[in-house]
MITIKOL-569349 format. One record per residue (C-alpha): residue in three letters; x, y, z; residue number from 1. Coordinates in steps of 0.5 Angstrom, whole numbers. Example, Ala and Ser with C-alpha at 12.3 -4.5 7.8 and 13.67 -1.06 7.14 Angstrom:
# MITIKOL-569349
code ALA	px 25	py -9	pz 16	pos 1
code SER	px 27	py -2	pz 14	pos 2
END
This chain:
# MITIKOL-569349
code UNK	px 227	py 99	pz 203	pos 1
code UNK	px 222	py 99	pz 208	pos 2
code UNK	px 215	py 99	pz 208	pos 3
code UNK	px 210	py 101	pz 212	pos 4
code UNK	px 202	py 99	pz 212	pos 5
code UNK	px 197	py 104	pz 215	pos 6
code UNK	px 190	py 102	pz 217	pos 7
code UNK	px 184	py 107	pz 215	pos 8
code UNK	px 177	py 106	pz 216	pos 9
code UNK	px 171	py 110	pz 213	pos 10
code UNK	px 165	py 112	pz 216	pos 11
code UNK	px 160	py 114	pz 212	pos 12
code UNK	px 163	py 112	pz 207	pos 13
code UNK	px 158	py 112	pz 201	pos 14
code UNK	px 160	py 107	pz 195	pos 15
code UNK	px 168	py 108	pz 197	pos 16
code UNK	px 171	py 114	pz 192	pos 17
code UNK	px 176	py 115	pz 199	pos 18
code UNK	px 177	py 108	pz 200	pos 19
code UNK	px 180	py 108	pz 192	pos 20
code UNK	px 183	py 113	pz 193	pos 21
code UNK	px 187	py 110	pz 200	pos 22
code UNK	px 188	py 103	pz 196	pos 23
code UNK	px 192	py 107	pz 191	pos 24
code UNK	px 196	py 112	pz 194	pos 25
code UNK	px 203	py 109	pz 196	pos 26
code UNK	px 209	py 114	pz 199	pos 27
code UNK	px 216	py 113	pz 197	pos 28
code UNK	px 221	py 117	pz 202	pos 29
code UNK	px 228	py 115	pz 202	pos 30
code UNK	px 229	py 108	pz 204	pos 31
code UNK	px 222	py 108	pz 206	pos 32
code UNK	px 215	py 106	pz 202	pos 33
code UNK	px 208	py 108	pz 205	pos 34
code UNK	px 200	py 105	pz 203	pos 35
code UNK	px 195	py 104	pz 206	pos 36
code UNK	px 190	py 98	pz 208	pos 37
code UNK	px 182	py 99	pz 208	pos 38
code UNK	px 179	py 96	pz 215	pos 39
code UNK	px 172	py 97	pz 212	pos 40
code UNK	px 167	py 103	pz 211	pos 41
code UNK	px 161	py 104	pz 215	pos 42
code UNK	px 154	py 107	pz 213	pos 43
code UNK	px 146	py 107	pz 212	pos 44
code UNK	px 145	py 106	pz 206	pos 45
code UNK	px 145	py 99	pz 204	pos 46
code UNK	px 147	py 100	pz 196	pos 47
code UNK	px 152	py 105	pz 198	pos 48
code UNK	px 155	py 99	pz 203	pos 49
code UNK	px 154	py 93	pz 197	pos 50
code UNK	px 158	py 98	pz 192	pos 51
code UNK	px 164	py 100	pz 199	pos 52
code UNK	px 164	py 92	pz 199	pos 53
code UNK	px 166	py 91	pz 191	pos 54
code UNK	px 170	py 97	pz 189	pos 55
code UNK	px 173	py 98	pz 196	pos 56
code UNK	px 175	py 90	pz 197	pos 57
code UNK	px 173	py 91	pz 204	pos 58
code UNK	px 167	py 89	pz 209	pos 59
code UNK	px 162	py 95	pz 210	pos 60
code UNK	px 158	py 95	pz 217	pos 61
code UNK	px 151	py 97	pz 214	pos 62
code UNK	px 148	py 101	pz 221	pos 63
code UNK	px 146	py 107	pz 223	pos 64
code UNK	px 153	py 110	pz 226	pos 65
code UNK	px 148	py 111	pz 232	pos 66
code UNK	px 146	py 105	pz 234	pos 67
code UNK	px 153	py 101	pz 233	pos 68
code UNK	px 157	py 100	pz 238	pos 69
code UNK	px 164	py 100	pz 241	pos 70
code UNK	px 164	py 93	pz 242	pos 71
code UNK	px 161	py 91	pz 235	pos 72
code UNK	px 166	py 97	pz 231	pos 73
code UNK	px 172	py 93	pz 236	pos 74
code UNK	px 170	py 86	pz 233	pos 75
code UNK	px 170	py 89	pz 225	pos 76
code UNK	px 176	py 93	pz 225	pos 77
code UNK	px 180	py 90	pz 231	pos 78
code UNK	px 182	py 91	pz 239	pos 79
code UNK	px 187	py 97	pz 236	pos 80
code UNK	px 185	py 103	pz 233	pos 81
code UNK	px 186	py 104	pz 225	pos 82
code UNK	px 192	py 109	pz 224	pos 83
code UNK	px 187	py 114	pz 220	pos 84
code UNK	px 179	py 115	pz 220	pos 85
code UNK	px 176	py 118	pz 214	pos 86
code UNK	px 169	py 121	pz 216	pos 87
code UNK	px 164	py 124	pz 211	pos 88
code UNK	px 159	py 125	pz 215	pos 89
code UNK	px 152	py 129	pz 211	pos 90
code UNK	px 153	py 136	pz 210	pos 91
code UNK	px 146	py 138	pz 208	pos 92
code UNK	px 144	py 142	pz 214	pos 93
code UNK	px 150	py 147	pz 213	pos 94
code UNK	px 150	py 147	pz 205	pos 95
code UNK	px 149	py 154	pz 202	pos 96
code UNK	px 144	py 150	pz 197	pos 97
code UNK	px 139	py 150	pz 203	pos 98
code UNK	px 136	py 157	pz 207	pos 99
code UNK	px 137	py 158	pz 213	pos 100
code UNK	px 131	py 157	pz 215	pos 101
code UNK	px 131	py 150	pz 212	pos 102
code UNK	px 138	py 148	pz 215	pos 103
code UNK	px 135	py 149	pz 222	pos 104
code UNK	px 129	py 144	pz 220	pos 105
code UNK	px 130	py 138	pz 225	pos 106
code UNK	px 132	py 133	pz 220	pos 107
code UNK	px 137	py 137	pz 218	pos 108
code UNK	px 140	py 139	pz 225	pos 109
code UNK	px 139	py 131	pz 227	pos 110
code UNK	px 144	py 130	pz 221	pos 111
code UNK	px 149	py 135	pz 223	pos 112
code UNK	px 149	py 132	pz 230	pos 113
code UNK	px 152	py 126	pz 226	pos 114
code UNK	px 158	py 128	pz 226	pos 115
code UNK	px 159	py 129	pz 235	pos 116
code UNK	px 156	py 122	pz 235	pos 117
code UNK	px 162	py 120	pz 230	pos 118
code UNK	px 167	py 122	pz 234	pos 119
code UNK	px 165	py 120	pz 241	pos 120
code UNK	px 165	py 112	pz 238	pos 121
code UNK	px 172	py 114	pz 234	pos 122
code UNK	px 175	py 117	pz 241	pos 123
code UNK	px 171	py 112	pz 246	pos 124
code UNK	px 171	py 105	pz 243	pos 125
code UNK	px 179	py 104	pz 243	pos 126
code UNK	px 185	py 106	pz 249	pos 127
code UNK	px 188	py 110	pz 244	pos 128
code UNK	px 184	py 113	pz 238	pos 129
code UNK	px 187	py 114	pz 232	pos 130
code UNK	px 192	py 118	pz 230	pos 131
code UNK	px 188	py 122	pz 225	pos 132
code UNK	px 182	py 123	pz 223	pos 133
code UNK	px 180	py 128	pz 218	pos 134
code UNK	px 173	py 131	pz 217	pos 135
code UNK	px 171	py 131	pz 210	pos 136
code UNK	px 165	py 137	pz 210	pos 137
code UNK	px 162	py 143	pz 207	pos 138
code UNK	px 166	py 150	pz 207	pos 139
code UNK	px 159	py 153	pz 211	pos 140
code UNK	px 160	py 149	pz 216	pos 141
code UNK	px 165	py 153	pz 218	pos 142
code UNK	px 159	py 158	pz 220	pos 143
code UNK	px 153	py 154	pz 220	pos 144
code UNK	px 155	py 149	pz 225	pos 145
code UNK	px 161	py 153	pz 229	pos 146
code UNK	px 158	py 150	pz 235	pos 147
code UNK	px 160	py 143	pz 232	pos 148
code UNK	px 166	py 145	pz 229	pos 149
code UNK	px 168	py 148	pz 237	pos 150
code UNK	px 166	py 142	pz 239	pos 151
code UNK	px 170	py 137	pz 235	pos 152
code UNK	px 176	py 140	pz 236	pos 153
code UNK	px 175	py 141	pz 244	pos 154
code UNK	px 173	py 133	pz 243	pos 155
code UNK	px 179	py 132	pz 240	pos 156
code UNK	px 183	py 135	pz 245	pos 157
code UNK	px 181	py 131	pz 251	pos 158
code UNK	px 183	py 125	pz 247	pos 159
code UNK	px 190	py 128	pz 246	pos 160
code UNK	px 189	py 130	pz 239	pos 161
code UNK	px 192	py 136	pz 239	pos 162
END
């Protein structure tokens, strides 16, 4: 049998429930095996990142994703990008559980441009991005955050992603 071991990284990445999710997934095709292998998480909450560390068994960068650079996520996860990212970036200012009137409160649009600035450093810190990245969020972003949802797509596009 052959095996194969892809690499995932996680942004936002919270206490690690997709990381234990990926740790634990293994596909068997034929001749051929499938896992993956956890290069690390990176998010802003301290604890979230302690927790990623020890359910995940991986290394959490604790920073504001704006304020990591491409040399520093190159140093952490390595000179090649991972197969596949997991983004869970803050949905707040597109969950129905605010009004409209809340979700265009600058708190809320500054977290919603998280995601483009997520997607620059994934697309930007490595020659090759990686395979895939999956974009976990809410179902009203696909309305309230059009304009993002457009963008990314087009960003990823550029990137030969398509």
């Amino acid at each position: 049998m052959t095996h194969h071991k892809f690499t995932i990284g996680h942004l936002f990445c919270g206490i690690g429930g997709n990381a234990i999710g990926a740790g634990a997934a293994e596909v068997r095709f034929r001749r051929h095996s499938a896992t993956f292998e956890t290069l690390g998480g990176i998010d802003n909450d301290e604890l979230a990142c302690q927790d990623f560390e020890t359910l995940a068994q991986a290394e959490a960068i604790c920073i504001d994703i704006g304020k990591l650079s491409r040399t520093a996520l190159r140093r952490r996860w390595g000179g090649r990008a991972p197969d596949f990212v997991m983004l869970s970036p803050p949905c707040k200012g597109y969950s129905g559980l605010l009004s409209s009137k809340r979700a265009e409160e600058p708190k809320y649009q500054a977290m919603n441009k998280l995601l483009i600035v997520s997607l620059r450093l994934l697309l930007t810190t490595w020659k090759k991005p990686p395979a895939l990245i999956f974009i976990e969020n809410v179902p009203r972003i696909a309305s309230r955050g059009k304009d993002v949802v457009q963008l990314a797509h087009e960003m990823g596009n550029s990137a030969g992603m398509a």
